[in-house]
C-alpha positions, 0 to 999 in steps of 0.5 A: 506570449513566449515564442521559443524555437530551435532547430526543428521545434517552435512552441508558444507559452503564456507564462515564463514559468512554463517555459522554465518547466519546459527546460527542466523536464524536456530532453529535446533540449539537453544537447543544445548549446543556450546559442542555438535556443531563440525565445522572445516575448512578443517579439523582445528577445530573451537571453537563454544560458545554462546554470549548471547544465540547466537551461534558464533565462537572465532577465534585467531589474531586480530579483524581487520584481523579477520573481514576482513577475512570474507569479503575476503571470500565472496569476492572471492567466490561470489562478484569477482570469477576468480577476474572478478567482478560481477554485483549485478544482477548477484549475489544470493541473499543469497549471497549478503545478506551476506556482508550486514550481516558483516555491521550488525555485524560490529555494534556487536563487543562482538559477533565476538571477545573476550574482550581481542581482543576487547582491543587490538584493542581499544588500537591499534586504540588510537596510532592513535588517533581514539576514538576506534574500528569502525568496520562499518566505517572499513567495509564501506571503505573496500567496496568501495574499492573492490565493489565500493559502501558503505552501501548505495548500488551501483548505479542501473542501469537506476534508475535515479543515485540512490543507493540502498542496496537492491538486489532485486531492482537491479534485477528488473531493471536489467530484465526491462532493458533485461540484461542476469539475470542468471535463478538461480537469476530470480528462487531466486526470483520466489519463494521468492517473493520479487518484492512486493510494489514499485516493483510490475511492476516487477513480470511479468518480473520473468515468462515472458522472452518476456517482458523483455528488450521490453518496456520503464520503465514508460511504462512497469510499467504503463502497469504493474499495469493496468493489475494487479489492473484488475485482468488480467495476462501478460502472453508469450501469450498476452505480444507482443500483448501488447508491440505492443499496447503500441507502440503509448503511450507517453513515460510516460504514467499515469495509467489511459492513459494505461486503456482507451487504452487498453480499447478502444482495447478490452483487458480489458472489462467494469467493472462489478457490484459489486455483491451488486448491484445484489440483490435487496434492500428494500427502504421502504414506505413514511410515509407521502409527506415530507419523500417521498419528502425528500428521493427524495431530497436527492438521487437527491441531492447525484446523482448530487453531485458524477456524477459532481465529475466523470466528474471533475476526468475524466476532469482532467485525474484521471480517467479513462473511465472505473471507468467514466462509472462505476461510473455512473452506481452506481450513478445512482442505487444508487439514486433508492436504497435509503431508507425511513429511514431517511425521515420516522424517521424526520416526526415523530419527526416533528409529535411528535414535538423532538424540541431538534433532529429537531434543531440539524438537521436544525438549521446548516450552509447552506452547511449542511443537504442543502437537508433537508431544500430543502425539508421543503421548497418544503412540508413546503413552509418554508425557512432556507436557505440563511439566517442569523444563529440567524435568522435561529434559530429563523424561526426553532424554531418558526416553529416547535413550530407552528407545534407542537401547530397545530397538529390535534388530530390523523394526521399522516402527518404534511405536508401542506395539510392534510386530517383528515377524509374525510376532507381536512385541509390546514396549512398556513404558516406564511408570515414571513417565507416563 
C-alpha cells in the first residue's frame, strides 16, 4: 500500500502505477517542489523528483525488475486477484487503464529510471546482442504471457474475432451479450459516458437490465439508432414491448426496416413539420408573364426533380416510409413557397437588355439552368434547348439584341404579347429561332 501525502492532502494507493496516474493528471500537485511530497510503501519512504516538470519516482535495482514490479502489482490486485484471472469486462475501468499507462511508459524510459539504471540495461541487453532496452516489446510479451493478449488487446467477445484495446468496447458487448457486468463497472460508465460514436447501440444497455442479453446485435443495434435518431427513449417500460416487435426482423436488419416496422406498430409517430414550415413565406408578385412563368417553371421542375429522387431512395431501401412521406410534404410546400425573385430579377435584365448576365444565364449546356430556357420557350417561343453550343451562343445573342432593339419606349414586360397603352403589341419572333 502507497501513502502519499503533502500539505492538505493524504491518499492511500494500491499500486506504483496509480500513484504514477495520480502525477500525471492532478493538478493539486503542479506547483509543489518533489521535497514537499511524502510517499511511502507501508511505511518505507520512496524518493519523489521531477522529470521534465512531471512528478515521478526513483527507485533502486534494475530497470527490468523495476518495471516489471508495476505490472505485478496490478496483476495481483485487478487482473488475476485469488490468481483467478478476470475477464476485461469484469475489471474497472480505472484499472485496466492503467496497464495501458505501463506501455505508454514503456516508450518513456528517462522518466522511470535514472541514466545510470538506464546504461546498465543497455549493456545487459548488448551481452545478448539486442541493440538496447525495448521496454515495449518487454511489456508486450510479459502481457501475453499473463493476460493473453499484447497491446493490440484481447479478443471480444462475439465481436467477429477482433481484438480491441479499449475497455469500454469490451464492456459493451459483454452487456449485449447479457454477461453478469458487475454494477460497479456498468456505474463507471453511466457516469463516465463513454458508449459514444461506434458504441452509441450500447448506451440503453447501461439503464435498461431488461435489454440485455434480449436481442441479436444487429438488431439491437438497429433498433438502437432508430430509436435514438427519433428522440425516443428505451426505457424498462417499453423494452419488452419492443424486443417482442423485433421478433419477426430478419436477423440483420437495416435502419430503415426497423423505422417502418416500428411505424407500422404505432410506436413511432409521422415526422412532423419542421417549425420553418409553420410560418408563412412572402413569394412576392411577377413583374411580368415570364417571371410568373419562370417561378412556376422552376418549383415544378424542383418538385419533380426531389419527388423522383424520393421514390428512387425508397425503391431502393435507403429510406424509410417515414422520411418518404415526409419528404414529400416539403416537396410539395416547397413548390408553393418559391419566390419571384429570380424571375423578377431576369426580366429586368431582359428589359434593360444585361447581355453580359442573360448569357451567363442561358448561354450553358442543356443540364443547366434547363428550367430557364423552358420558360424563354413557353414566353418567348425561342428554343435554346437541344442545340449545338456555337448555335446556342449565337440564337442567345441575336435574341436578346432583337430584345433590346424592339423595346418599346416605357414597356414594362418584354414578353410576346404586350400592352402599350390601350394598345395591344405582339412581338414576332424570328422563324429561325423558334
Amino acid at each position: 500500500m502507497y501513502q502519499l501525502s503533502f500539505a492538505g492532502f493524504s491518499q492511500s494507493f494500491r499500486t506504483m502505477l496509480e500513484v504514477l496516474s495520480f502525477f500525471r493528471s492532478n493538478t493539486l500537485t503542479a506547483g509543489l517542489d518533489a521535497a514537499d511530497i511524502s510517499l511511502a510503501f507501508f511505511g518505507h519512504p520512496v524518493p519523489v523528483a521531477r522529470f521534465n516538470g512531471t512528478l515521478t519516482v526513483r527507485r533502486p535495482g534494475t530497470a527490468t525488475s523495476v518495471f516489471l514490479s508495476l505490472i505485478d502489482e496490478i496483476d495481483g490486485a485487478y487482473f488475476r486477484p485469488a490468481f483467478a484471472a478476470l475477464e476485461p469486462w469484469q475489471i474497472r475501468r480505472e484499472h485496466w487503464q492503467l496497464l495501458y499507462l505501463a506501455f505508454d511508459l514503456a516508450r518513456e524510459p528517462l522518466y522511470l529510471f535514472s541514466s545510470d539504471q538506464l546504461a546498465q540495461a543497455n549493456e545487459e541487453a548488448g551481452k545478448y546482442r539486442r541493440r538496447g532496452l525495448d521496454l515495449f516489446e518487454h511489456l508486450q510479451l510479459e502481457s501475453e504471457r499473463r493476460f493473453g493478449f499484447r497491446y493490440a488487446g484481447p479478443v471480444v467477445e462475439d465481436g467477429g474475432g477482433q481484438r480491441n484495446g479499449r475497455h469500454e468496447v469490451h464492456v459493451a458487448y459483454a452487456l449485449a451479450a447479457g454477461k453478469p457486468v458487475p454494477h460497479a463497472v456498468i456505474d463507471d460508465y453511466t457516469s463516465l459516458s463513454k458508449f459514444d460514436s461506434d458504441l452509441q447501440w450500447a448506451k440503453p444497455l447501461l439503464v435498461v437490465p431488461e435489454l440485455r442479453g434480449a436481442l441479436p446485435l444487429p438488431k439491437l443495434a438497429a433498433l438502437a439508432s432508430v430509436m435514438r435518431h427519433s428522440k425516443q427513449a428505451i426505457t424498462s417500460q417499453n423494452a419488452a414491448l419492443l424486443v417482442m416487435l423485433m421478433g419477426p426482423a430478419r436477423n440483420e436488419p437495416t435502419t430503415v426496416e426497423i423505422d417502418d416496422l416500428l411505424h407500422a406498430k404505432g410506436v413511432l409517430d409521422p415526422h412532423p413539420l419542421p417549425e420553418a414550415y409553420l410560418k408563412p413565406v412572402d413569394v412576392g408578385q411577377p413583374s411580368c408573364k415570364f417571371a410568373e412563368v419562370l417561378r412556376r417553371t422552376l418549383a415544378d421542375q424542383a418538385r419533380d426533380k426531389r419527388l423522383s429522387e424520393l421514390e428512387q431512395a425508397r425503391a431502393t431501401g435507403t429510406k424509410s416510409k417515414r422520411d418518404l412521406e415526409l419528404g414529400k410534404q416539403l416537396a410539395i410546400l416547397d413548390h408553393g413557397r418559391s419566390t419571384h425573385t429570380f424571375g423578377n430579377d431576369l426580366a429586368k435584365a431582359i428589359q434593360e437588355g444585361d447581355m453580359s448576365y442573360l448569357l451567363s444565364v442561358l448561354d450553358r449546356p442543356d443540364d443547366a439552368n434547363r428550367g430557364t430556357k423552358l420558360a424563354v420557350r413557353e414566353v418567348f417561343g425561342i428554343k435554346l434547348i437541344g442545340i449545338r453550343a456555337a448555335a446556342r451562343a449565337e440564337r442567345s445573342s441575336s435574341w436578346l439584341a432583337w430584345i433590346r432593339r424592339s423595346r418599346w419606349s416605357g414597356r414594362r414586360c418584354p414578353c410576346r404579347s404586350v400592352r402599350r397603352g390601350a394598345l395591344r403589341v405582339k412581338l414576332h419572333v424570328p422563324a429561325r429561332w423558334r
